[in-house]
C-alpha positions in Angstrom: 227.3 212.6 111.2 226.2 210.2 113.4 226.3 210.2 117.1 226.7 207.0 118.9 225.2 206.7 122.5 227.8 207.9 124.4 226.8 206.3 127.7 228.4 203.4 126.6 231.4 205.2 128.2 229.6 205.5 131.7 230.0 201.7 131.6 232.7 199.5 132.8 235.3 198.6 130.7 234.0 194.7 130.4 231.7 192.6 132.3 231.8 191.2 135.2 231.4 187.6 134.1 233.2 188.1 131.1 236.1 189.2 133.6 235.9 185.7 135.3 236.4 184.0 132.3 239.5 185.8 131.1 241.4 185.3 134.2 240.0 181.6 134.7 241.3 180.9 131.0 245.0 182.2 131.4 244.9 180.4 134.8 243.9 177.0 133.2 246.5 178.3 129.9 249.3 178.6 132.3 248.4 175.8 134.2 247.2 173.1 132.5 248.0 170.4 134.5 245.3 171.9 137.5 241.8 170.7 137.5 239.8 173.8 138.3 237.0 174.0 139.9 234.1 176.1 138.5 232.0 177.5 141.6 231.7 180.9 140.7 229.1 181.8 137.2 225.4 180.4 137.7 225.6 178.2 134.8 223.8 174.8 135.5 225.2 171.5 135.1 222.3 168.9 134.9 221.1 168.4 131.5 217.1 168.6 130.4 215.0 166.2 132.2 213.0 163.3 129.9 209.8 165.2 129.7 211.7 168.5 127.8 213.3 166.5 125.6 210.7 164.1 125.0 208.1 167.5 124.0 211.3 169.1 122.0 211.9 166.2 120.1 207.6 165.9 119.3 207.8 169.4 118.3 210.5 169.3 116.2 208.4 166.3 114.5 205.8 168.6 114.3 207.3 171.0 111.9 208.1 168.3 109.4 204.0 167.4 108.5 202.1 170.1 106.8 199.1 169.6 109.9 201.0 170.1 112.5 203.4 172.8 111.1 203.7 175.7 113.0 205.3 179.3 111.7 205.1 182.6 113.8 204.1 182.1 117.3 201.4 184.7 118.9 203.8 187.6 120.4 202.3 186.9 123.8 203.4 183.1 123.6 201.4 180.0 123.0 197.8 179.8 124.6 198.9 176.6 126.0 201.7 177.4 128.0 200.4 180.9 129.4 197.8 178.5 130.8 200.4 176.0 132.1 202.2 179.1 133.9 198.9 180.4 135.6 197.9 177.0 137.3 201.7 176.5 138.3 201.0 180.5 140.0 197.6 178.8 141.4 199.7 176.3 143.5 201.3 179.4 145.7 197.1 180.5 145.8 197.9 183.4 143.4 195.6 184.0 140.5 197.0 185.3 137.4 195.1 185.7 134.0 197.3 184.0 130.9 196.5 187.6 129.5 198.9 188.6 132.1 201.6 186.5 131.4 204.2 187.4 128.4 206.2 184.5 127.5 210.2 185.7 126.3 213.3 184.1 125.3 214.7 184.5 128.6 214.5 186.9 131.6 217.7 188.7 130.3 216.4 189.8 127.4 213.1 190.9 129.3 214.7 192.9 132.0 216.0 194.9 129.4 213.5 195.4 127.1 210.8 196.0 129.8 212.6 199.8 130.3 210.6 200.6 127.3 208.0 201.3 129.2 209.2 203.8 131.1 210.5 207.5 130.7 214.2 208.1 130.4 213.5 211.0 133.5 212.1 208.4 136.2 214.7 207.2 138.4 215.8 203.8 139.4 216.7 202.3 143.0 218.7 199.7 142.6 219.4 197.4 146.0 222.6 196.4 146.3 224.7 193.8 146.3 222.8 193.5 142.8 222.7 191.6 139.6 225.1 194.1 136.8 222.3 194.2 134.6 219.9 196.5 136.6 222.4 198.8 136.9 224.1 198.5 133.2 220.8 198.6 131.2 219.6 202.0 133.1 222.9 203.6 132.6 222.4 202.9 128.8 219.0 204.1 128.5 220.7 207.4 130.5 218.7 207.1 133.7 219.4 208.2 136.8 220.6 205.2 139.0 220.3 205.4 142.8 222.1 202.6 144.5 220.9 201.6 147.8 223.0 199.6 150.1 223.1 196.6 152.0 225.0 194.7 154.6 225.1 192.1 157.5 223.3 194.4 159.6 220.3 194.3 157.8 221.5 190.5 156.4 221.5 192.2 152.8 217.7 192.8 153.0 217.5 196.5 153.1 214.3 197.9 154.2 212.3 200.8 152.0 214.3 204.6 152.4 212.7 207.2 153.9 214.4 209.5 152.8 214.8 208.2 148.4 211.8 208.9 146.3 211.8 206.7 142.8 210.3 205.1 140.2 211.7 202.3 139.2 212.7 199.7 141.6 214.1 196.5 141.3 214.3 193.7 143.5 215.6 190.4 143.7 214.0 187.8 145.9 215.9 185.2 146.7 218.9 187.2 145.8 221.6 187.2 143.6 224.3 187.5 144.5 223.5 187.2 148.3 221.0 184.5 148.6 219.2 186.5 150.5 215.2 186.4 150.8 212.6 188.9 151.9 209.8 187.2 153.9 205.9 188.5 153.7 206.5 191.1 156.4 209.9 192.6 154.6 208.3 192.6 151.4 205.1 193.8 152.4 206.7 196.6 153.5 208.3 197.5 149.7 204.8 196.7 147.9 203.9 199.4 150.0 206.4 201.8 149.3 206.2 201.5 145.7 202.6 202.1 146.1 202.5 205.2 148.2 204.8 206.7 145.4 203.7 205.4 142.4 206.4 203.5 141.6 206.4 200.0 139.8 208.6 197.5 141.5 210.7 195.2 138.7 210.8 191.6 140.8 213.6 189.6 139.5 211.8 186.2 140.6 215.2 184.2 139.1 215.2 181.5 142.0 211.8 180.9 143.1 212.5 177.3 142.6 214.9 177.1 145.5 212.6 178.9 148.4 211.9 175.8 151.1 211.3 178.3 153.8 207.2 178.9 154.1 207.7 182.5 155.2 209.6 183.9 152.1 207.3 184.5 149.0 207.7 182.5 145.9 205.8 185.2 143.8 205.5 189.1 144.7 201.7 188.3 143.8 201.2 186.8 147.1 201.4 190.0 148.8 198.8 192.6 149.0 198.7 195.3 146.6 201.3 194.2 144.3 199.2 193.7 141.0 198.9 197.4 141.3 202.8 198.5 141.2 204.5 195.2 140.4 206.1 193.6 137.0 207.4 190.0 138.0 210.2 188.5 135.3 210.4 184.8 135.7 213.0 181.8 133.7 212.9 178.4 133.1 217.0 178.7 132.9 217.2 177.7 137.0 213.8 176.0 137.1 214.5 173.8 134.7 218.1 173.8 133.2 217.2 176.2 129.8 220.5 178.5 130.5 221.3 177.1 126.7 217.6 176.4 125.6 216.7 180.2 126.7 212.7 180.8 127.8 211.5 182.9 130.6 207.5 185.0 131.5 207.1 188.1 132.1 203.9 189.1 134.5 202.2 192.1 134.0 199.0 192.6 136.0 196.0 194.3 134.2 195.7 196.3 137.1 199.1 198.0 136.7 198.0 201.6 135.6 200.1 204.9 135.8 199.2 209.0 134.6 195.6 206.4 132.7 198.3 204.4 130.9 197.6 200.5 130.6 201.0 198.8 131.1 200.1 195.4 130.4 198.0 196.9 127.1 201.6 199.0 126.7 203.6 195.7 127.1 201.5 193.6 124.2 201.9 196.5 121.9 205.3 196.0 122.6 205.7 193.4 121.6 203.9 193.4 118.5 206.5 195.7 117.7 209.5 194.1 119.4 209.4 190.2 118.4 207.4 187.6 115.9 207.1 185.5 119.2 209.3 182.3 120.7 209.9 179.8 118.8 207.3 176.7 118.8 209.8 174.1 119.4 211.1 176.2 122.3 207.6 176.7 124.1 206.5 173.0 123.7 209.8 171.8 125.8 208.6 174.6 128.5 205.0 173.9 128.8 206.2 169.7 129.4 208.0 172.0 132.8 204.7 172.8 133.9 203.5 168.9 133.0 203.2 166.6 136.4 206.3 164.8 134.8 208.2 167.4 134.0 207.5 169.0 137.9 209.0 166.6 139.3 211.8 165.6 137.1 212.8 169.5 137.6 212.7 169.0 141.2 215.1 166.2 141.2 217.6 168.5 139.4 216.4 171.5 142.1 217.4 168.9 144.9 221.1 167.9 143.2 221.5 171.5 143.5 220.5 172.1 146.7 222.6 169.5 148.2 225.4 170.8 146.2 224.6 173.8 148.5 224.4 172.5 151.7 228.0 170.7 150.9 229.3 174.5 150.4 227.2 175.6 153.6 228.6 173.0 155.6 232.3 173.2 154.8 231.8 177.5 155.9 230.7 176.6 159.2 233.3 174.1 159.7 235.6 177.0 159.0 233.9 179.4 161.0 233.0 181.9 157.7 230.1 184.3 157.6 228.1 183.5 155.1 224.5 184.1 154.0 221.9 182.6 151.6 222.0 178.4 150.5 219.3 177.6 152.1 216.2 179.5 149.5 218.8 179.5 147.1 221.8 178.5 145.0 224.0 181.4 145.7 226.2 181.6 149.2 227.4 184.7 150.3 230.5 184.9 152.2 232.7 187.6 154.0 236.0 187.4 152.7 238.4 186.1 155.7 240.9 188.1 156.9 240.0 191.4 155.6 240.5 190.3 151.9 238.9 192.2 149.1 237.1 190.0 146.5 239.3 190.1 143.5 242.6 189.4 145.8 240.5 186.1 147.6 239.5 185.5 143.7 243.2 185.3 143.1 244.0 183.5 146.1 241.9 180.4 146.3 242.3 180.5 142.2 246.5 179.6 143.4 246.0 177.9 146.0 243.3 175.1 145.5 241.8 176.3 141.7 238.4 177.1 142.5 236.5 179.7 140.9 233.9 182.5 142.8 232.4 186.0 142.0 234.4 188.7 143.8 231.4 190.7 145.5 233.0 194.2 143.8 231.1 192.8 140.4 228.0 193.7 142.4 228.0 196.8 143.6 230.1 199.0 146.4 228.9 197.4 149.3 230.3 193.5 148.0 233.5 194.8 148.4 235.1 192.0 151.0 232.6 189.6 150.5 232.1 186.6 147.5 229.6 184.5 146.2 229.6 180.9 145.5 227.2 179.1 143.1 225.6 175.5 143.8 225.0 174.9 140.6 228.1 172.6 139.5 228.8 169.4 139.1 228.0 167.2 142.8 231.2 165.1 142.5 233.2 168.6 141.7 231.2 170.8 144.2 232.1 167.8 147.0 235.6 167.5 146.3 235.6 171.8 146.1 234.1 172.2 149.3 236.9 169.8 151.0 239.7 172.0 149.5 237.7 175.1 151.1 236.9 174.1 154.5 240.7 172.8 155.0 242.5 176.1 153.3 239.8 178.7 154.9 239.8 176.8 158.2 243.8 177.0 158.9 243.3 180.6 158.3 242.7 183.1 161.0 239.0 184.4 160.4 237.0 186.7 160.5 234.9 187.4 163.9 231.4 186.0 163.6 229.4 182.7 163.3 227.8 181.5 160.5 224.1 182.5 159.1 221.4 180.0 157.8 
């Protein structure tokens, strides 16, 4: 008889996000004379800019003459974009080989799919407040997860344990949920780490798009001695609006050997095995991303969202919440006033002025009492939301502290 993986039932019962949606659903069911106010999954809200559509539409002419036709795609991804993805990598002075570069349907699908690589014995660190999926995917494969903590001591950028040996670690720079971002120095320090043990560092390089402070990192490359233990998993979904179109990169340095074992050879027999490559279509929208049109029609979006996030930012330190992130990033992290937990402040600005977060529980232990708001709405929406905010949170008695940037 068959036996089904039975660490599905180490899991949750549902997913977070999927959690948000049920109770935002029978909210709006129950209610549906309230305009609500989405400010809680990072779905974006600006549609492709002219130069995507413009190379999807080509492409999609493309397949309709027998020259241009084009059937499977090379597993690695088309010549032309690999190249388009190391010159972008050569404006932050980091050289990466297109041999390096692995391009997937999304980073998703790749952070999964890259714990083929590893044994199911090595253990993972996860840093927390995390993204579900590091967590989720290990507990699948039946690895051992160790969860290392953050708070506003540290500003959610823990430093590397003394006292934890592992294998696997991921990190997330800016952060999500938190917003948070290592500089050189911080992650200097985890290159290292990873190094001294062996370990490969998974960098979850999401948000990249959003850094405007020169300190933080844009790519884990730029620090030394990360080609040796890093893997860096990139997407066009925030860079460029492909949440529905669904591309993202994978990086795996040549460099990266462990026990003699190649694993950027290890990751192209991969996939050999695992896909029959992205679709055509899809890669000729993402190399017009990389185009000098398509840069800075992208950034125009990037900007739309960032103000969205200063709107948010500014209505916290009107009413005197904690908060971190906003400023490299779309995501703001506040502390839950007056001692709330997440899913009860959830409930309670859901009530009282219909807008929608992440309770900071979906991330890990150490969210508990603290949520996370999303700039990537609509700006009219994300204005009026922000209003309704700062004049409920700032008639309420908070908690002590003054607001981060």
């Amino acid at each position: 008889m068959l036996t089904p993986n039975k660490q599905y039932q180490e899991l949750k019962d549902t997913y977070l996000f999927n959690t948000i949606y049920r109770k935002t659903d029978e909210y709006r069911q129950s209610h549906p004379d309230k305009k609500i106010y989405l400010m809680g999954v990072g779905d974006v809200s600006r549609p492709l800019c002219e130069a995507v559509i413009q190379a999807l539409h080509q492409a999609v002419e493309d397949q309709a003459t027998m020259q241009n036709f084009q059937g499977y795609m090379p597993e690695r991804g088309a010549a032309e974009l690999r190249e388009a993805i190391s010159a972008y990598y050569r404006r932050y002075h980091v050289a990466i080989s297109p041999n390096e570069i692995f391009i997937s349907s999304g980073a998703c699908d790749d952070l999964g799919d890259i714990l083929e690589l590893f044994a199911k014995d090595n253990t993972v660190l996860v840093l927390e407040p995390a993204y579900p999926e590091y967590v989720d995917t290990n507990i699948l494969a039946g690895r051992k997860v160790v969860h290392l903590n953050s708070g506003e001591e540290n500003g959610f950028l823990p430093a590397p344990p003394a006292d934890i040996t592992a294998d696997i670690i991921y990190i997330c720079s800016p952060n999500n949920p938190t917003g948070a971002a290592f500089d050189r120095e911080k992650l200097q320090a985890w290159v290292d780490y990873a190094n001294a043990q062996g370990a490969v560092i998974l960098f979850d390089a999401a948000y990249e798009v959003f850094i405007s402070d020169p300190s933080v990192p844009h790519s884990i490359y730029e620090i030394e001695g990360a080609d040796t233990c890093a893997i860096e998993i990139c997407s066009l979904s925030k860079m460029a609006g492909f949440t529905g179109t669904r591309l993202g990169y994978t990086v795996v340095p040549e460099a990266l050997i462990r026990m003699e074992m190649n694993l950027n050879t290890m990751w192209a027999r991969n996939r050999e095995t695992r896909t029959n490559g992205v679709s055509y279509i899809l890669q000729k929208g993402a190399a017009a991303v990389f185009t000098p049109e398509g840069y800075a029609q992208t950034r125009q979006d990037i900007q739309v969202y960032q103000k969205n996030a200063r709107m948010l930012m500014d209505a916290f330190d009107q009413a005197g919440i904690w908060y971190t992130g906003g400023k490299n990033s779309p995501y703001i992290w506040i502390k839950c006033p007056d001692g709330m937990g997440g899913w009860e402040f959830f409930d309670y600005l859901l009530q009282k002025i219909q807008v929608v977060g992440i309770p900071g529980e979906g991330f890990g232990a150490c969210g508990k009492g603290y949520f996370r708001f999303s700039a990537f709405g609509d700006p009219a929406d994300t204005e009026a939301a922000a209003g309704l905010l700062c004049k409920l949170l700032g008639k309420a008695e908070m908690a002590e502290g003054a607001s981060q940037k």
